[in-house]
N, C-alpha and C positions, 0 to 999 in steps of 0.2 A: 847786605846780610839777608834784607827778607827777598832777594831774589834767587841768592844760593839758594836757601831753605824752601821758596819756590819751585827749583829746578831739583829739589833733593824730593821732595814730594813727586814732582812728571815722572822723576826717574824710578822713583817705587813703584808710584801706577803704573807705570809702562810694562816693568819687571812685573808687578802680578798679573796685570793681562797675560802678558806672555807666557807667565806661567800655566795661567790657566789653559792657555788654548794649548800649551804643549802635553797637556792632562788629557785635555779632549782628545788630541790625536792619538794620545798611547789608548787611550781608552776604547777608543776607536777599533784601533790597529790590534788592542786584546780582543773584543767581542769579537774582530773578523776572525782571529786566531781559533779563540774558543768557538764560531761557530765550526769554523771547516775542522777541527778535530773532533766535535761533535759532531755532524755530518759524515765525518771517515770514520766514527764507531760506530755509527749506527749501520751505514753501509755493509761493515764488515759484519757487524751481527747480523742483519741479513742473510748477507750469505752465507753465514756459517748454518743459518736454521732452515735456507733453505738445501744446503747440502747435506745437513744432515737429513732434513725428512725425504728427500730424492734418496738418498742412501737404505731410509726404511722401508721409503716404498719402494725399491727396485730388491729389497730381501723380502717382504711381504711378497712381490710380485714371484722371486725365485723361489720362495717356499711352496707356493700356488701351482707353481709349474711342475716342481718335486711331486706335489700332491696328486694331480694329472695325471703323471706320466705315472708314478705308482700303480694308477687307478685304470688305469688304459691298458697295463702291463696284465693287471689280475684280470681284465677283459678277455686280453688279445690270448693270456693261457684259456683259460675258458674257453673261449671260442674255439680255437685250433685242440684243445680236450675232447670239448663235444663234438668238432667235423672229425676227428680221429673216429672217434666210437662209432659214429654213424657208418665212416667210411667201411669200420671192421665190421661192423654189420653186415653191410650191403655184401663185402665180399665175401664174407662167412657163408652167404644165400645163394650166394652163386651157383648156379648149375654148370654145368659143362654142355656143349652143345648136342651128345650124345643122349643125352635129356630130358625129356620133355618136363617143366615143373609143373606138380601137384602138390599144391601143401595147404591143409586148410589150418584154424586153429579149433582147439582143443582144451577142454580142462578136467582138470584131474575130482574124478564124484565121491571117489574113498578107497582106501586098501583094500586088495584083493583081499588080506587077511589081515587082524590087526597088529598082530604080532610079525608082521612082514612086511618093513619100511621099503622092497626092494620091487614089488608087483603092485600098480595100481589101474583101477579102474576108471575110465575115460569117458566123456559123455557123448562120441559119437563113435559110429559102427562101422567097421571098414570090412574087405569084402575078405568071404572067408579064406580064397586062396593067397591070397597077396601076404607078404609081411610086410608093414610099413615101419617108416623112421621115426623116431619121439627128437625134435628138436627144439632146442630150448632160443625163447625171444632175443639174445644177442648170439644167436646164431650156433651152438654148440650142441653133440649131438650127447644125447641123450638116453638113450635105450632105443630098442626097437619094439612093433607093435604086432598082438596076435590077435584074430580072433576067437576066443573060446565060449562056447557057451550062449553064441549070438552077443559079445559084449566084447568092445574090443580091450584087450589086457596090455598095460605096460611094461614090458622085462626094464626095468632102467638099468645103468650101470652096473651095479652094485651086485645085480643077478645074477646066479653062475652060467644062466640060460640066456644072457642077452650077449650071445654072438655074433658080433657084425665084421668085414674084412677091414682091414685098415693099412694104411703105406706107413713108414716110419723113415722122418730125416730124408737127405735131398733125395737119396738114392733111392726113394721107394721101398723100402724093405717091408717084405709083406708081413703078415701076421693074422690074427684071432685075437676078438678080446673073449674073455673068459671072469666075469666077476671080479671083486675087488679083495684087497686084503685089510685086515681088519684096522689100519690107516686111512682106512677110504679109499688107496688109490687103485688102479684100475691094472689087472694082470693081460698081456698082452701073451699068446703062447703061441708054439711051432713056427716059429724067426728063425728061419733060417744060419745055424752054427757060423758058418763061414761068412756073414751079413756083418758090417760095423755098424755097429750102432754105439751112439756118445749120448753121455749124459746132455741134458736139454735140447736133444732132437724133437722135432715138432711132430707130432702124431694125426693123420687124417687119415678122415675114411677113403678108402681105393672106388668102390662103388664095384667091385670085382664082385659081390654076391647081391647084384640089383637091390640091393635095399635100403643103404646110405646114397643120398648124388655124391660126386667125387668131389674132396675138397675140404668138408665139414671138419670142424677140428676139434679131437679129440684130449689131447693135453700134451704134456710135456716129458718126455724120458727123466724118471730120477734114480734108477738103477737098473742094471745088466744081470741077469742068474744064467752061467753056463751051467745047462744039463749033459749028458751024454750025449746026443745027437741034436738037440736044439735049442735056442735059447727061450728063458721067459722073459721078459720086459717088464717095469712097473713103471709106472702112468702114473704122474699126477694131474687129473683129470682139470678141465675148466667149468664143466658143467657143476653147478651147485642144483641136485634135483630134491634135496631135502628141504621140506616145505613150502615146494615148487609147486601153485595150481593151474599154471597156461604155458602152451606149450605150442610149435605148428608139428601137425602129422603130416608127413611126407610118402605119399606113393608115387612108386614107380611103375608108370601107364606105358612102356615099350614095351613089356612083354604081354 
């Protein structure tokens, strides 16, 4: 009996050891578990924060780029704005090699008269046979220039007396300007009837009466008037000489 009872005891102990230890391995075998799926969510959160901020910063970076090229854009007009204007300048200046350039500058000292936006008085004195040309600094012409009075006088545009020759459109059509109409724009007379001339034909001076160089530009065709034997043309002029004080005066030193 007390060796049954002896053996019934081994055999319980035995049974809770073993219990135990089969604890210890599940226990075991769960921490390994919960490490490595703790270690697989932290991995993946990782990655997930570092693709998301690679993702903000590659849109920060393309917002940056947008911003750039924007800004490069309003440059690059700019730039190619200002070499345009310079460029129209330079050519607006151009002489013709029949030639010779004389231009100095000039500025405007007060109205001939005050009541007379259309004659002004100049601060330098040109020579009394010559007429010279009133051109304005981007290049466009202006009136021509008299000496009266020992004082050299500006007929600008606008004067019924500032007669200079001028071509009109590709074909050269000749003409006269003759003062403005009360739009400001510039009357252009004796154009030849049988001459086409269209609307926004470009107007320059011919230098056919030595006093404009050839080339200078006048404005632009905005209507046709058939007369009985000749046409008159209206100009809208480019030259702005209202409230205009500098100017270059151009003579013509070949004759």
């Amino acid at each position: 009996m007390n060796k049954k009872f002896l053996l019934f005891l081994m055999a319980i102990f035995i049974a809770i050891l073993y219990l135990f230890s089969v604890e210890k391995v599940i226990g075991n075998k769960l921490n390994t578990l919960n490490n490595s799926i703790t270690s697989t969510y932290i991995n993946m959160l990782v990655s997930v924060n570092e693709s998301i901020n690679k993702y903000f910063n590659q849109l920060d970076y393309i917002n940056q780029l947008k911003s750039d090229n924007t800004r490069n854009m309003q440059y690059k007009i700019l730039y190619e704005k200002t070499l345009s204007e310079f460029t129209e300048i330079n050519k607006n200046l151009q002489i013709s090699k029949n030639h010779k350039m004389n231009y100095q500058k000039v500025r405007v000292l007060s109205y001939y008269k005050f009541n007379d936006h259309s004659k002004i008085v100049l601060n330098k004195t040109i020579q009394i046979d010559k007429i010279s040309a009133l051109i304005t600094y981007d290049g466009f012409s202006a009136g021509i220039v008299l000496n009266k009075e020992n004082r050299s006088i500006a007929y600008l545009n606008q004067h019924k007396r500032c007669n200079y020759t001028v071509f009109i459109g590709k074909d050269n059509t000749p003409g006269i300007t003759s003062g403005i109409q009360g739009n400001g724009n510039i009357v252009i007379k004796f154009v030849p009837i049988w001459k086409n001339v269209k609307i926004d034909d470009e107007v320059i001076t011919s230098s056919m009466d030595s006093i404009f160089p050839y080339g200078i530009k006048v404005g632009k065709v905005v209507d046709v008037i058939i007369n009985e034997n000749t046409k008159n043309i209206i100009v809208s002029p480019y030259a702005d000489t209202l409230g205009t004080r500098d100017y270059y005066l151009y003579t013509n030193t070949n004759n």
